[in-house]
PLY file of the C-alpha trace (Angstrom):
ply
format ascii 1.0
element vertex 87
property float x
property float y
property float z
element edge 86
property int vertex1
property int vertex2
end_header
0.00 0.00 0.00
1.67 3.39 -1.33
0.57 6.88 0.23
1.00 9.44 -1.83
3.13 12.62 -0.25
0.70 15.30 -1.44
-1.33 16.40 1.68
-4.42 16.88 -0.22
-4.83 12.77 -1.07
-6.50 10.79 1.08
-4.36 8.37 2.81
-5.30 4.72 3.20
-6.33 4.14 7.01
-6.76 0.58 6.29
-7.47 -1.97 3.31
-10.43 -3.04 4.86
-13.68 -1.24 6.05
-14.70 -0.56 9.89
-17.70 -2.59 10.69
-19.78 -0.73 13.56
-22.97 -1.08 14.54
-24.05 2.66 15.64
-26.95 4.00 17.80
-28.99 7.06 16.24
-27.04 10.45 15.77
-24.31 12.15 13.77
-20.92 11.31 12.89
-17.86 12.76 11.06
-16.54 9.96 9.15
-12.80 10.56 8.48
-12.42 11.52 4.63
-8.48 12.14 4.61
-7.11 8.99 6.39
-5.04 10.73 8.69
-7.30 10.41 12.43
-6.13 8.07 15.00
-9.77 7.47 15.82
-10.29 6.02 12.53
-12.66 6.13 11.35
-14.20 8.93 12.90
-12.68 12.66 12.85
-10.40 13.82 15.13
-9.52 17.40 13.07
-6.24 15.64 11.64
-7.35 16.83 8.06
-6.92 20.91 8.80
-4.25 22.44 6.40
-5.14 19.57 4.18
-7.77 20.64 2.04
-9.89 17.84 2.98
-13.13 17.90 5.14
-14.49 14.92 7.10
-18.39 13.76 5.85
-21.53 14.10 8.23
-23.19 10.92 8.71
-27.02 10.93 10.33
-27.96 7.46 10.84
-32.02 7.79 11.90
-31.78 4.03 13.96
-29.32 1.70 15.06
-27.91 0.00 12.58
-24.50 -1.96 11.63
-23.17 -0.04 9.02
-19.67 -0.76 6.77
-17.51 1.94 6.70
-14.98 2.78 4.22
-11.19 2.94 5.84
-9.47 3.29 2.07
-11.11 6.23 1.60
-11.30 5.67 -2.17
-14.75 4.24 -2.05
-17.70 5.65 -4.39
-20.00 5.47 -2.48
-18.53 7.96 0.81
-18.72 6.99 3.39
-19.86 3.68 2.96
-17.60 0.52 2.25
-18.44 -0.57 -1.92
-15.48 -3.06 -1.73
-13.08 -0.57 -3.54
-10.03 -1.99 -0.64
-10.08 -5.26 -2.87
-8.68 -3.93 -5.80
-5.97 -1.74 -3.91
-2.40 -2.79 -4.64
-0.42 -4.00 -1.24
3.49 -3.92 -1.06
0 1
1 2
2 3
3 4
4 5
5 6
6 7
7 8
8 9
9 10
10 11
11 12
12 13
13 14
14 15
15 16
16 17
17 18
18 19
19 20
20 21
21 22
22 23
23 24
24 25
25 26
26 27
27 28
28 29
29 30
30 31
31 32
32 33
33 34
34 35
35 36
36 37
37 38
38 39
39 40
40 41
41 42
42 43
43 44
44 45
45 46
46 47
47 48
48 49
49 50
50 51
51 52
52 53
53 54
54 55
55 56
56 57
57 58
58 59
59 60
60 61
61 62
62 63
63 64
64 65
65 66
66 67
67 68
68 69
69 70
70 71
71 72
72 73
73 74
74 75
75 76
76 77
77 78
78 79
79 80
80 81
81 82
82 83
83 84
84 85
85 86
């Protein structure tokens, strides 16, 4: 897994997605790879460029989500992490 040295790409938290199961409420799902509470926000993204996402989930649900950050489907896992080249 390569990371690119530009600060406004996304790193790659993790090659495969955090499975949660989460009450009702909003979250800031971590768009630039760069929190240590991935992968939630913890405000590691400012100078980057990049924003974290709101996420409003209406009832408790398990959701996937997406610690590549180069899914299509933000925030939410759509496999992308399988097709990622590993070193």
């Amino acid at each position: 897994m390569s990371e690119s040295e530009n600060d406004n790409e996304p790193k790659i938290a993790d090659t495969k997605p955090a499975v949660l199961e989460l009450e009702p409420g909003d979250y800031w799902w971590c768009a630039c790879g760069r929190s240590s509470h991935q992968p939630f926000c913890d405000g590691s993204h400012k100078g980057t460029g990049l924003a974290p996402q709101k996420v409003t989930i209406d009832e408790k649900k398990r959701v996937a989500l997406c610690n590549c950050k180069r899914t299509g489907g933000a925030p939410f896992c759509d496999g992308t992490h399988s097709s990622l080249k590993t070193p």
